[in-house]
C-alpha positions as YAML, in Angstrom:
chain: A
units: angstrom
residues:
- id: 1
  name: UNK
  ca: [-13.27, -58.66, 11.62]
- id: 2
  name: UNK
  ca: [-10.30, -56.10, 10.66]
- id: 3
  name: UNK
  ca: [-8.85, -56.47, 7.30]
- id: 4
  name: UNK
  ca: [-5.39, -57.18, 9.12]
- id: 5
  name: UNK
  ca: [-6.90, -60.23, 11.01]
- id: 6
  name: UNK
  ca: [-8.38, -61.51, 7.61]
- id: 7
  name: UNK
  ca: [-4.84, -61.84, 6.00]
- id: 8
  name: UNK
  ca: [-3.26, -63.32, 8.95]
- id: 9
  name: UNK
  ca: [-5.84, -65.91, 9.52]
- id: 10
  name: UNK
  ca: [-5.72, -66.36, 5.43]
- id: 11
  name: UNK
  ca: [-1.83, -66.65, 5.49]
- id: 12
  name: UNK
  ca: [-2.28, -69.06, 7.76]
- id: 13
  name: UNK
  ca: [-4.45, -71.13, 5.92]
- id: 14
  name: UNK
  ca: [-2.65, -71.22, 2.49]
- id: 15
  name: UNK
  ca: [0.34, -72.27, 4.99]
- id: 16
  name: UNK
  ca: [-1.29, -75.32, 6.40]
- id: 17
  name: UNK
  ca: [-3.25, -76.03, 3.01]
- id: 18
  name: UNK
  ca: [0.08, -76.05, 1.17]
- id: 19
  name: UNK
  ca: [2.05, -78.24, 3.81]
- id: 20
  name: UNK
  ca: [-0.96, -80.43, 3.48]
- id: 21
  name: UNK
  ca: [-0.83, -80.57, -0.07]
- id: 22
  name: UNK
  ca: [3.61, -81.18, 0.18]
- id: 23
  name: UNK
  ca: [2.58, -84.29, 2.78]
- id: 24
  name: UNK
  ca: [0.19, -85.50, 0.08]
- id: 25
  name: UNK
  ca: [-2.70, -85.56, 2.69]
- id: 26
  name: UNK
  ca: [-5.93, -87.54, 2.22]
- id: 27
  name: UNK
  ca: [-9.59, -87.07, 3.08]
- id: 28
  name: UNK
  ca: [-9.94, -83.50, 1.74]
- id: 29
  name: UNK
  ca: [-12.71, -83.40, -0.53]
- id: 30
  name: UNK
  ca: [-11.74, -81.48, -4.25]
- id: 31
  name: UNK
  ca: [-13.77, -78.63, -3.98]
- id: 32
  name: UNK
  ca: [-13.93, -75.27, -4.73]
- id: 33
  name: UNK
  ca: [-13.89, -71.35, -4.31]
- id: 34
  name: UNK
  ca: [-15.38, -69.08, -6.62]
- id: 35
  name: UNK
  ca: [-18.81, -68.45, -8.07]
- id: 36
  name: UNK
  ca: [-19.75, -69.77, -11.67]
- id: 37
  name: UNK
  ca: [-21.93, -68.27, -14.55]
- id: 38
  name: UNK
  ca: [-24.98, -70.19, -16.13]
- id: 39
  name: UNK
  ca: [-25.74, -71.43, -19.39]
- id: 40
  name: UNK
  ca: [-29.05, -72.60, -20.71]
- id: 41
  name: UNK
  ca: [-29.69, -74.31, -23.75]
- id: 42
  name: UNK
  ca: [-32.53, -75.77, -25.60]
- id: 43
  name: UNK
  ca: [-33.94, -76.10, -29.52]
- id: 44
  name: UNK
  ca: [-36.33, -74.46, -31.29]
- id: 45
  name: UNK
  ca: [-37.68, -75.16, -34.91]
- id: 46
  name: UNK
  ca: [-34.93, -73.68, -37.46]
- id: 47
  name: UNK
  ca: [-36.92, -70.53, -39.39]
- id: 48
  name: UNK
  ca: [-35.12, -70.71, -42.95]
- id: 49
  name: UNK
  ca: [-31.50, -71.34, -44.15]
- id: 50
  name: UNK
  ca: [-28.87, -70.27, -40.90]
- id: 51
  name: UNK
  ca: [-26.03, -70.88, -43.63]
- id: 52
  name: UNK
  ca: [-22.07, -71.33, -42.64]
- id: 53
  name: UNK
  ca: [-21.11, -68.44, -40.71]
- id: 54
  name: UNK
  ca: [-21.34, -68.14, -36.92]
- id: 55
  name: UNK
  ca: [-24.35, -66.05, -36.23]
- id: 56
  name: UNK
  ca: [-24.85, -63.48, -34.07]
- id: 57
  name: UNK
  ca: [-27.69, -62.85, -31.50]
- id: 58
  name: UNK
  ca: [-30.08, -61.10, -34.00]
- id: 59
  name: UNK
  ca: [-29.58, -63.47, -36.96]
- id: 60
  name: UNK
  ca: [-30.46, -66.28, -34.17]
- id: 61
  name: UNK
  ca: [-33.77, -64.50, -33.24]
- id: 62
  name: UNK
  ca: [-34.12, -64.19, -36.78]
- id: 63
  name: UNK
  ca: [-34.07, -67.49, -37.38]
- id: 64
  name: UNK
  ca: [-36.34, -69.10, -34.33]
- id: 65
  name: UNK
  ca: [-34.62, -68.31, -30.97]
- id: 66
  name: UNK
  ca: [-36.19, -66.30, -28.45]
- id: 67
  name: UNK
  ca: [-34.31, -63.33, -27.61]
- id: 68
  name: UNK
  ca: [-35.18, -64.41, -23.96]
- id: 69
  name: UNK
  ca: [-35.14, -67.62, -21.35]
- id: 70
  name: UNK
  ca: [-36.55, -67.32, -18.30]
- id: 71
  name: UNK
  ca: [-34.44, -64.18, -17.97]
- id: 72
  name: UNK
  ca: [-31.51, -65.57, -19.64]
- id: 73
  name: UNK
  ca: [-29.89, -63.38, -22.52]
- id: 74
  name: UNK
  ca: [-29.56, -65.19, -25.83]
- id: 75
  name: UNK
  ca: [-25.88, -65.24, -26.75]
- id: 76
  name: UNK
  ca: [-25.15, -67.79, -29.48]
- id: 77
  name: UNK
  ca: [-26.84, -70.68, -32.17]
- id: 78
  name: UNK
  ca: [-26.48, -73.23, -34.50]
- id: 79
  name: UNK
  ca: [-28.49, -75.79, -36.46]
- id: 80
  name: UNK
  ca: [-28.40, -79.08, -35.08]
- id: 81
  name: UNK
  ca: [-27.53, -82.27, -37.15]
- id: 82
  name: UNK
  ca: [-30.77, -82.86, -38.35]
- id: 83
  name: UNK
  ca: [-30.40, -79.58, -40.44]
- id: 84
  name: UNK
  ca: [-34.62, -78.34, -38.99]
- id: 85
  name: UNK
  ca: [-34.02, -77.60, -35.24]
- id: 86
  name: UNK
  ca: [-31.90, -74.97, -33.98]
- id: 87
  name: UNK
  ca: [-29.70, -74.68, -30.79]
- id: 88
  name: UNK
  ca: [-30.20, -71.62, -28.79]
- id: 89
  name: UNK
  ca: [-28.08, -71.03, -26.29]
- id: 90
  name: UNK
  ca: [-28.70, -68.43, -23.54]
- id: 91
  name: UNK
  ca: [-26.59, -66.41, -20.62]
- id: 92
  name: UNK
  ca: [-28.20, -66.92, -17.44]
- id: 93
  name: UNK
  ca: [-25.68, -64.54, -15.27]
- id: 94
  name: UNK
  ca: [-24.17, -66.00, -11.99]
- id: 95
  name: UNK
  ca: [-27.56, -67.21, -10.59]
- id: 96
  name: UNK
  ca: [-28.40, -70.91, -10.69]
- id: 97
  name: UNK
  ca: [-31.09, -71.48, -12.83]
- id: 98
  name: UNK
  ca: [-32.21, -74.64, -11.60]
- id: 99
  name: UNK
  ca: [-32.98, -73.04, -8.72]
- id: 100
  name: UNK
  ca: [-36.08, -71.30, -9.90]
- id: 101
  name: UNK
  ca: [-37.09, -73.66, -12.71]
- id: 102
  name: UNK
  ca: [-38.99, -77.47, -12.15]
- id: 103
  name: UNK
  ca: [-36.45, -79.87, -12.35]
- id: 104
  name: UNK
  ca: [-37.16, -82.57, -15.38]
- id: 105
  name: UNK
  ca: [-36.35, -85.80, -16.65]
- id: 106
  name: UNK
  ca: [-32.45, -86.09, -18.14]
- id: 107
  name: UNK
  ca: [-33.96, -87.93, -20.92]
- id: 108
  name: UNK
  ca: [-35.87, -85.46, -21.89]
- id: 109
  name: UNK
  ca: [-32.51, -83.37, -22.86]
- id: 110
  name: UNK
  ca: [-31.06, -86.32, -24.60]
- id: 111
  name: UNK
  ca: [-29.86, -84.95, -27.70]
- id: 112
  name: UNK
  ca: [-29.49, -81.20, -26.43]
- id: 113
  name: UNK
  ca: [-26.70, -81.13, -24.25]
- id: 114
  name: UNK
  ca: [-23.02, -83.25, -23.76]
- id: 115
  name: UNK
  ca: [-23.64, -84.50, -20.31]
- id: 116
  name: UNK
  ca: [-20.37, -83.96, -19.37]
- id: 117
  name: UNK
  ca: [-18.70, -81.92, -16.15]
- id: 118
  name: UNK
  ca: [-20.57, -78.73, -17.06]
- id: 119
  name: UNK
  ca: [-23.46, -80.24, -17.16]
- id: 120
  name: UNK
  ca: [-25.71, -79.48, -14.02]
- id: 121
  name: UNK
  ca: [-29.40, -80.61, -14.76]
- id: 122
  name: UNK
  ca: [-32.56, -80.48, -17.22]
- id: 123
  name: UNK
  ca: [-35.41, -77.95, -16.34]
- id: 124
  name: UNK
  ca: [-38.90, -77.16, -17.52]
- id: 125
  name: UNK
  ca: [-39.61, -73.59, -18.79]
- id: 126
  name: UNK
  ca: [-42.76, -72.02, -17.74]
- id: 127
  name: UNK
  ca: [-43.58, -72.64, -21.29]
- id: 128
  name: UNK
  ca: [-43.61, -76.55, -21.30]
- id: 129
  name: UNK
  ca: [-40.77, -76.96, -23.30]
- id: 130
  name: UNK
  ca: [-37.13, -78.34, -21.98]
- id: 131
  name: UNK
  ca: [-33.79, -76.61, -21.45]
- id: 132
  name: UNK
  ca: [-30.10, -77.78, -19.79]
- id: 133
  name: UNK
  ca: [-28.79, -75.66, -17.51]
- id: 134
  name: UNK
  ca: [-24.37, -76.05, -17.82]
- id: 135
  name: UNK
  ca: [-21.86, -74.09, -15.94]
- id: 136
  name: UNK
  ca: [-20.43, -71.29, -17.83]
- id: 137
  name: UNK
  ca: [-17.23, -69.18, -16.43]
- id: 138
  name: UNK
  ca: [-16.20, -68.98, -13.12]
- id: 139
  name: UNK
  ca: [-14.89, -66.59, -10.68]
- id: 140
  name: UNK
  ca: [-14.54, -65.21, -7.52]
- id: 141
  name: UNK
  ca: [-15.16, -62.15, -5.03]
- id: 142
  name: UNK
  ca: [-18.74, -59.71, -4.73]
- id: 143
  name: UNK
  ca: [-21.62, -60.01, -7.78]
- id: 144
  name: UNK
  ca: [-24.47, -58.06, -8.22]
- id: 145
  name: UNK
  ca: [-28.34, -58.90, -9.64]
- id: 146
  name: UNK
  ca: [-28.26, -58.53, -13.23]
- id: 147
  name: UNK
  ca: [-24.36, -58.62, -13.31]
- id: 148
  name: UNK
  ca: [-23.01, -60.12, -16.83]
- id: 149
  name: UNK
  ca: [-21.07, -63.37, -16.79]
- id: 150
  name: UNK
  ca: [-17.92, -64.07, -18.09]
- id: 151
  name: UNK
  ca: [-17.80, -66.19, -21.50]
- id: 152
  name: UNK
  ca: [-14.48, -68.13, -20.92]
- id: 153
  name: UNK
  ca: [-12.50, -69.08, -24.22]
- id: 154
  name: UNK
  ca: [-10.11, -71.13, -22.50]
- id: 155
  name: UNK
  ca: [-8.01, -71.89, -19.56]
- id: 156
  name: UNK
  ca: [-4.71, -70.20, -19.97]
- id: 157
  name: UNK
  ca: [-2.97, -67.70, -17.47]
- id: 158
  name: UNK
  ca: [-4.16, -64.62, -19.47]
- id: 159
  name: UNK
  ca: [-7.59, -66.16, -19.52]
- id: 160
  name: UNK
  ca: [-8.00, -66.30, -16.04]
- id: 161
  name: UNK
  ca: [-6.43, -62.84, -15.66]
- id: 162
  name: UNK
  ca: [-9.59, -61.28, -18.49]
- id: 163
  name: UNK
  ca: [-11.96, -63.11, -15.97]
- id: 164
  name: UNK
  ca: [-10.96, -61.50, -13.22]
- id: 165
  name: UNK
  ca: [-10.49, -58.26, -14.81]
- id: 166
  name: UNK
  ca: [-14.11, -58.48, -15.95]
- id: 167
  name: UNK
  ca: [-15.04, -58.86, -12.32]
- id: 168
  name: UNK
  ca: [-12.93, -56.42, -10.97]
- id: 169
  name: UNK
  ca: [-15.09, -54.09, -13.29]
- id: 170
  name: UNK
  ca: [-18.37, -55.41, -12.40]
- id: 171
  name: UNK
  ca: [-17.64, -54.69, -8.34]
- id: 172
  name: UNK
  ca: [-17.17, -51.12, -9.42]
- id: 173
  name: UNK
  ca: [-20.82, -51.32, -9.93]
- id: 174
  name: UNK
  ca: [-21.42, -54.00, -6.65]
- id: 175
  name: UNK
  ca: [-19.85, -50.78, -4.50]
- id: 176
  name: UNK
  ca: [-21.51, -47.97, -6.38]
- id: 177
  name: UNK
  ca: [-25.06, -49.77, -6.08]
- id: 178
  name: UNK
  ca: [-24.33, -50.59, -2.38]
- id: 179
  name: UNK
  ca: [-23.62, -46.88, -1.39]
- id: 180
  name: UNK
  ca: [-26.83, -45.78, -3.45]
- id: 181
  name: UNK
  ca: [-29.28, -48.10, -0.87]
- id: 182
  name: UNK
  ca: [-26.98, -47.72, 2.13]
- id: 183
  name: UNK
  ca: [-27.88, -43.73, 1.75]
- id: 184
  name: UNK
  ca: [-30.98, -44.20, 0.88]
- id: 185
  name: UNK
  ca: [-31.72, -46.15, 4.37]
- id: 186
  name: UNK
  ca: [-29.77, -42.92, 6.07]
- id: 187
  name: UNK
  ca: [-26.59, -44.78, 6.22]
- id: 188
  name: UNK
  ca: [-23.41, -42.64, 8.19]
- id: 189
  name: UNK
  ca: [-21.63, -40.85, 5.46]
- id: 190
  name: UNK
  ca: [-18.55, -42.89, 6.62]
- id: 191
  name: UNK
  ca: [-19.77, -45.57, 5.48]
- id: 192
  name: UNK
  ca: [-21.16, -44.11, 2.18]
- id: 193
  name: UNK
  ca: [-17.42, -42.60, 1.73]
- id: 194
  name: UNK
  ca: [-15.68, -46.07, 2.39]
- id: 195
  name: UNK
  ca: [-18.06, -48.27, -0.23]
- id: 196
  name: UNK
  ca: [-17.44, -44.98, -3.02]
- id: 197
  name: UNK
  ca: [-13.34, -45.67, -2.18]
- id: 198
  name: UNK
  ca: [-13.69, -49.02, -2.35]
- id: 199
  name: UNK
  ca: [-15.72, -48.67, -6.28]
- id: 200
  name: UNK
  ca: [-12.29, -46.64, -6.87]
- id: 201
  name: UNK
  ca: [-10.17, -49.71, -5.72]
- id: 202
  name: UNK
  ca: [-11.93, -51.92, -7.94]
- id: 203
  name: UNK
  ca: [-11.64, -49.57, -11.01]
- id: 204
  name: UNK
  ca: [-7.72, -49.64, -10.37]
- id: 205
  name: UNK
  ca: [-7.27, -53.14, -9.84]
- id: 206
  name: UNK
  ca: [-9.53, -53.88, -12.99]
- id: 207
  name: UNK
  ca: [-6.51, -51.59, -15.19]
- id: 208
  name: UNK
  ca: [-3.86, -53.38, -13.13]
- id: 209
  name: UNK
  ca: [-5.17, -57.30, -14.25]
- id: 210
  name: UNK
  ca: [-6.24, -55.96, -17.83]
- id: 211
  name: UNK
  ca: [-2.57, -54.74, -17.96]
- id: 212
  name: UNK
  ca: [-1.36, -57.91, -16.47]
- id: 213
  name: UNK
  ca: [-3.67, -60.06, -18.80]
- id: 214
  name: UNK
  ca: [-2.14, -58.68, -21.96]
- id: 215
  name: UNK
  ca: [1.64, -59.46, -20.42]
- id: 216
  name: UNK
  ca: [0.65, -63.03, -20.71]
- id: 217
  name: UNK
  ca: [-1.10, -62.75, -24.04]
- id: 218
  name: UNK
  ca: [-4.62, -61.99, -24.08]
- id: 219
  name: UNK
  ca: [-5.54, -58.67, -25.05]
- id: 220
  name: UNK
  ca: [-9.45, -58.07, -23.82]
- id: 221
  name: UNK
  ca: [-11.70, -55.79, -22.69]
- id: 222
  name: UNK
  ca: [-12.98, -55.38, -19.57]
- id: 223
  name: UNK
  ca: [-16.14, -53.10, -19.36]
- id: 224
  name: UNK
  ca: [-17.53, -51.05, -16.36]
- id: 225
  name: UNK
  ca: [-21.63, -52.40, -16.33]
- id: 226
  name: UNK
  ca: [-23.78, -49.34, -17.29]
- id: 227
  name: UNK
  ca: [-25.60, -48.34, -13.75]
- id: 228
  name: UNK
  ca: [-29.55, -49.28, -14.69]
- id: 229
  name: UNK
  ca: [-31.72, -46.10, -14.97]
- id: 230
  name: UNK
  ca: [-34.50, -46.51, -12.26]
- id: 231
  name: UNK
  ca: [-33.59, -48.63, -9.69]
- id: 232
  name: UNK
  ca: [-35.65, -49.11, -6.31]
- id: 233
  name: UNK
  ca: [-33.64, -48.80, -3.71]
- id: 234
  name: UNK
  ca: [-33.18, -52.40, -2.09]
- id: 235
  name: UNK
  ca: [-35.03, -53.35, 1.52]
- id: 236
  name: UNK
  ca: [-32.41, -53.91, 4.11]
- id: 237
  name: UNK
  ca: [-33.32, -57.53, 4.41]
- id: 238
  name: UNK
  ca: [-31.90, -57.75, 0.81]
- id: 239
  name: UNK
  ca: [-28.95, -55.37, 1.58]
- id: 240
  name: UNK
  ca: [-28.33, -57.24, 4.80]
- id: 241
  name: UNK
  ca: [-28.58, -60.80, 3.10]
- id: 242
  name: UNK
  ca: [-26.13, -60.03, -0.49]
- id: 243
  name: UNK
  ca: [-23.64, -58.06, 1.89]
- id: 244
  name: UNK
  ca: [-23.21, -60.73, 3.82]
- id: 245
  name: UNK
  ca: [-22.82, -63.56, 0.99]
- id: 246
  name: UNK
  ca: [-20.94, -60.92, -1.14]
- id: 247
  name: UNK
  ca: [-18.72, -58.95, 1.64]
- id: 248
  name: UNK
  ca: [-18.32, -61.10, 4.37]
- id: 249
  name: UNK
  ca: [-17.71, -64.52, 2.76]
- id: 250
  name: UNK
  ca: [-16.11, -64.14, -0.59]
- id: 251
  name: UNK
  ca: [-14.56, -60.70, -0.42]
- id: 252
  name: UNK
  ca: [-12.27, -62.46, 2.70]
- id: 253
  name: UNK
  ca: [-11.56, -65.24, 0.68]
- id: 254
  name: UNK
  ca: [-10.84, -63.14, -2.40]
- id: 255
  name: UNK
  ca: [-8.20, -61.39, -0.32]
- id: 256
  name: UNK
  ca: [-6.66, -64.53, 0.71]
- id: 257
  name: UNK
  ca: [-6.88, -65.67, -2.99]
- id: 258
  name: UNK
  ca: [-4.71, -62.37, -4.18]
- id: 259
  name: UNK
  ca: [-2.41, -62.96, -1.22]
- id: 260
  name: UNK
  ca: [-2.14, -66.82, -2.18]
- id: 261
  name: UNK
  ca: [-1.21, -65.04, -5.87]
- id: 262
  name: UNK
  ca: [1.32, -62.80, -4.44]
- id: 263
  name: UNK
  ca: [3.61, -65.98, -3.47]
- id: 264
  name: UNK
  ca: [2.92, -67.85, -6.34]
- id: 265
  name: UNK
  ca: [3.93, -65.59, -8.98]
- id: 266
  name: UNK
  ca: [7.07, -63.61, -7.58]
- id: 267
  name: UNK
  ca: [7.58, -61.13, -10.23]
- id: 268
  name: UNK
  ca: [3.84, -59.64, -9.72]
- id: 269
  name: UNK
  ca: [4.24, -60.20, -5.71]
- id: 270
  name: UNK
  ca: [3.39, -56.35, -5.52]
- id: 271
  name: UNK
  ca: [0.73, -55.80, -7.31]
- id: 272
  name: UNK
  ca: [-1.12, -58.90, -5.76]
- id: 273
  name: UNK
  ca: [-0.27, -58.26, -2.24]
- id: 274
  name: UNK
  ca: [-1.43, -54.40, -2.78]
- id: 275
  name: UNK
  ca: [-5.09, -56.56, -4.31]
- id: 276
  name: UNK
  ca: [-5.15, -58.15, -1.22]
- id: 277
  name: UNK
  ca: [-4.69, -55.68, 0.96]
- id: 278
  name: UNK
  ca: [-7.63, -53.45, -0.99]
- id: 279
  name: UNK
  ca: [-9.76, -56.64, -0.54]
- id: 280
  name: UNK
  ca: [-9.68, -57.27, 3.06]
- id: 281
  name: UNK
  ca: [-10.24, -53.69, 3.68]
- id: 282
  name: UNK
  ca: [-13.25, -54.37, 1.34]
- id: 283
  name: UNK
  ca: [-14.11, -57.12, 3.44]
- id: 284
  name: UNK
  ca: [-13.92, -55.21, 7.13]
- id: 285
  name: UNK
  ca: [-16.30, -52.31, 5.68]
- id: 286
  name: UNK
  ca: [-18.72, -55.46, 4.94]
- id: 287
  name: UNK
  ca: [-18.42, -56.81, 8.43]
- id: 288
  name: UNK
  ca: [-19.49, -52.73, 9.27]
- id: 289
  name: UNK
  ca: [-22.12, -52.73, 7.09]
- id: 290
  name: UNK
  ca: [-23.53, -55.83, 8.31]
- id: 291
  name: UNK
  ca: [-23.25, -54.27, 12.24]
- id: 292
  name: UNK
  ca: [-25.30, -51.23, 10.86]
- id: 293
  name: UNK
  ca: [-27.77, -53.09, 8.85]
- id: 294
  name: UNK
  ca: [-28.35, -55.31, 12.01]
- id: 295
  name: UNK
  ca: [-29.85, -52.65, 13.70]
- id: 296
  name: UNK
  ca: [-32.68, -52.29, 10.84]
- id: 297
  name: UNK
  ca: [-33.54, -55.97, 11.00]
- id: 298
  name: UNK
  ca: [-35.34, -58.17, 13.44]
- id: 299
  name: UNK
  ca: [-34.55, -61.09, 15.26]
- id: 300
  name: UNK
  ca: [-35.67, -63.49, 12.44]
- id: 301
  name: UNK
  ca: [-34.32, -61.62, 9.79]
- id: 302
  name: UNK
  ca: [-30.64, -61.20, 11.45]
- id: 303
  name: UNK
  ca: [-30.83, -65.11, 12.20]
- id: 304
  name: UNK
  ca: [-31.90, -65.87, 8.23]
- id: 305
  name: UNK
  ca: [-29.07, -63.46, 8.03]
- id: 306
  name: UNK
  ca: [-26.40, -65.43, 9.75]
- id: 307
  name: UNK
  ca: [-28.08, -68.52, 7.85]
- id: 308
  name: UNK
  ca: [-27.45, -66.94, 4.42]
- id: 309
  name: UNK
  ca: [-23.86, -66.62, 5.81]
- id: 310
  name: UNK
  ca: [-23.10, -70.33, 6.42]
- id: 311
  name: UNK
  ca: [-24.69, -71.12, 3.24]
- id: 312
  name: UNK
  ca: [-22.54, -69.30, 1.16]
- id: 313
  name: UNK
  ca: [-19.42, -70.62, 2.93]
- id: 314
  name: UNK
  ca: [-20.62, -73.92, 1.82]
- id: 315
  name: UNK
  ca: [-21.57, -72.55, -2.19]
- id: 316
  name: UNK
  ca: [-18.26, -72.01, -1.85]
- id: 317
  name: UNK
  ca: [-16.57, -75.44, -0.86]
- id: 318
  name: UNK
  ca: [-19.50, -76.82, -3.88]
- id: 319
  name: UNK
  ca: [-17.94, -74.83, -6.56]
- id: 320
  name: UNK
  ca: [-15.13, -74.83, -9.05]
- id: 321
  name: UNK
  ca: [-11.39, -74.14, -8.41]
- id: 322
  name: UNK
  ca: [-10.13, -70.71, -8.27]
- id: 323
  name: UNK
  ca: [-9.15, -70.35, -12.32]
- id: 324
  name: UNK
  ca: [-5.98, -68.30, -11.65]
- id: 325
  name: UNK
  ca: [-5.01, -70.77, -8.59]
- id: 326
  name: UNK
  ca: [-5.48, -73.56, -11.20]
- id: 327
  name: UNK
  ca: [-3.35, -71.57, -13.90]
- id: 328
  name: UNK
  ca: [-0.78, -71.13, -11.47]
- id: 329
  name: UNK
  ca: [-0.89, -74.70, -10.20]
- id: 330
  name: UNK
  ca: [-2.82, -75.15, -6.96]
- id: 331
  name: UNK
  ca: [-4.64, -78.09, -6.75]
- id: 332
  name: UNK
  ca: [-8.31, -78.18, -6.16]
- id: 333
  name: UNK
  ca: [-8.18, -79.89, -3.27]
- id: 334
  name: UNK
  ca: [-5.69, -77.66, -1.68]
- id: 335
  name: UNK
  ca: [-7.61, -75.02, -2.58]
- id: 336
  name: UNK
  ca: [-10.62, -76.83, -0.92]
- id: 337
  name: UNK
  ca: [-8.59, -76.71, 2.84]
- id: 338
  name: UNK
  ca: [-7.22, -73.26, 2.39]
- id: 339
  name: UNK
  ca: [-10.82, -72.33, 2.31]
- id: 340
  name: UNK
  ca: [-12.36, -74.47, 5.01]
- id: 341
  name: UNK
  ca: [-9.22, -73.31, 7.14]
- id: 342
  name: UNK
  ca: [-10.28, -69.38, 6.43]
- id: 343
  name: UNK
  ca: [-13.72, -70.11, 7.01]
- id: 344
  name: UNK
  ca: [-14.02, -72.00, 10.29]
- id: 345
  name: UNK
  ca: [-15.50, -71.20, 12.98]
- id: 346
  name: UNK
  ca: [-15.46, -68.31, 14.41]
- id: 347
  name: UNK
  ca: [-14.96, -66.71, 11.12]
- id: 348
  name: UNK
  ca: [-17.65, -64.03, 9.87]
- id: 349
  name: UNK
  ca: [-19.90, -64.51, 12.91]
- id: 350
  name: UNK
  ca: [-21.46, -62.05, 14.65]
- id: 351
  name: UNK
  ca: [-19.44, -62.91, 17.72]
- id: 352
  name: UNK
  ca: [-15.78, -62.05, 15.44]
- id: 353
  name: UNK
  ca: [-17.08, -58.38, 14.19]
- id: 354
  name: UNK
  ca: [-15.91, -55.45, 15.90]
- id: 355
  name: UNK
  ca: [-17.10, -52.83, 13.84]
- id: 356
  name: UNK
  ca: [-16.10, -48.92, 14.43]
- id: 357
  name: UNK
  ca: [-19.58, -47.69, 15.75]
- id: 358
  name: UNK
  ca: [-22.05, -46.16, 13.41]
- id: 359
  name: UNK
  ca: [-25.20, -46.21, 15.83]
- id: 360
  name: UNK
  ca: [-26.48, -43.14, 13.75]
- id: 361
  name: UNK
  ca: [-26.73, -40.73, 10.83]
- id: 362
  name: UNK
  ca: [-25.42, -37.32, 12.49]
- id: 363
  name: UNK
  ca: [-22.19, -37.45, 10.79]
- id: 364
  name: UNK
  ca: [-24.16, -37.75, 7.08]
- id: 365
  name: UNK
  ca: [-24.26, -33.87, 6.62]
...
């Protein structure tokens, strides 16, 4: 899949979503397109007086939170009404944790958490006690393991401009990780070269948006994640199975998203259209990747492969609205067809790739 074919078939689908949306179709169902962060929240017994102010992380540990959940970061507190429990709220990055943890009761949060629409379940902690997983910030386009989250303060233009610089900056890390195992498997240096441009793309768009962010109000930070120490390079099972949820599926639909962006707000038309264009290029040295990592895999890991693929194209249409589609208008459930549109059939199968050829590793020196 070229990144030229991605934009046409994604013009395509914003067209037909859009003229959809104009005849005020029915039967779509409102979903989504981007990935969301994780919250999870539970009480502890309040250690001594928390007083008035809004505490930070230590003065939270300090006062009875763990400074971990089940892998979740602690982030914020408070004291609860009843003036001896406190609230300890915790970031659990961008994967679900109700996934991993034993599903409980709802009743047995009663009390904890507003069951309202970020509310996504109660979970047992390996130590007994009872937490409430809500949905935190969302966005859209290639994650990592271990990547932050975003900690949206509202839902304004500019907001949804900080998120997506903040992710912009955190694929800078995505690319640089992914060229680190692709040479450590003896990757073709052409590849290696095209993931290290692409970490250079996503350092320029993140300046562009963080720019474009502050135009429209919100002046923010948008931080490059530190690269971790000692990493073990990761199998090509893993490699194969995040490049495919990560490249394949949402970098092509965040390309479509920036092009969608470039018509809907005029006086940035550039600047999003030259986004989109970095994207799908992102997203055709995904579709090469996957061709080369194919090779490394067997027959039941490239078919749990092409599984992980049509899983995430349906994670997808589960989630949220795009937040800077919604800023700028576009209805959820337009959204929602744009995306099934992009993503039909044939799309991102093995049978639409036509990868340059990178059968070997002579070219690496």
């Amino acid at each position: 899949m070229d990144a030229n074919r991605i934009l046409r078939r994604g013009q395509q689908a914003i067209g037909v979503a859009t003229t959809l949306a104009l005849g005020n179709a029915s039967g779509i169902t409102t979903t989504g397109c981007v990935s969301c962060s994780y919250e999870v929240r539970t009480s502890v017994a309040l250690q001594g007086d928390l007083g008035s102010s809004t505490p930070d992380a230590k003065q939270c540990i300090d006062h009875g939170c763990p400074a971990t959940l089940s892998s979740a970061t602690l982030i914020s507190c408070s004291s609860k009404a009843s003036g001896t429990e406190l609230a300890c709220v915790y970031d659990a990055g961008y994967a679900d944790p109700t996934d991993s943890l034993a599903e409980a009761e709802e009743d047995r949060c009663e009390g904890l958490c507003e069951l309202g629409d970020k509310f996504l379940g109660c979970v047992t902690l390996e130590s007994g006690d009872h937490a409430c997983v809500t949905r935190g910030g969302c966005v859209g386009g290639r994650r990592f393991q271990g990547m932050p989250s975003f900690l949206a303060a509202g839902s304004s233009l500019g907001e949804a401009l900080a998120e997506l610089a903040h992710f912009e900056a955190c694929s800078v890390t995505a690319f640089e990780r992914l060229a680190e195992d692709l040479e450590a498997h003896g990757a073709p240096l052409a590849l290696l070269r095209r993931c290290r441009a692409a970490a250079r793309d996503e350092a320029r768009h993140r300046e562009l948006v963080l720019a474009l962010a502050k135009m429209n109000g919100l002046s923010c930070e948008a931080e490059v994640p530190a690269a971790e120490a000692a990493r073990l390079p990761a199998t090509p099972l893993a490699l194969a199975l995040e490049n495919v949820i990560e490249g394949c599926v949402r970098e092509s639909w965040g390309a479509v998203s920036m092009l969608w962006l470039s018509k809907l707000l005029p006086q940035h038309g550039s600047l999003f259209r030259s986004i989109a264009r970095d994207e799908a290029r992102h997203a055709e040295l995904s579709f090469a990747v996957d061709a080369w990592l194919s090779r490394l895999l067997t027959s039941e890991q490239r078919t749990a492969v092409e599984q992980a693929r049509r899983n995430a194209v349906q994670e997808l249409l589960g989630s949220p609205p795009d937040p800077l589609l919604a800023a700028c208008g576009v209805e959820a459930d337009t959204q929602a067809a744009a995306l099934r549109l992009m993503m039909a059939e044939p799309f991102a199968t093995a049978d639409a790739v036509r990868p340059r050829d990178y059968r070997g590793t002579s070219d690496r020196r």
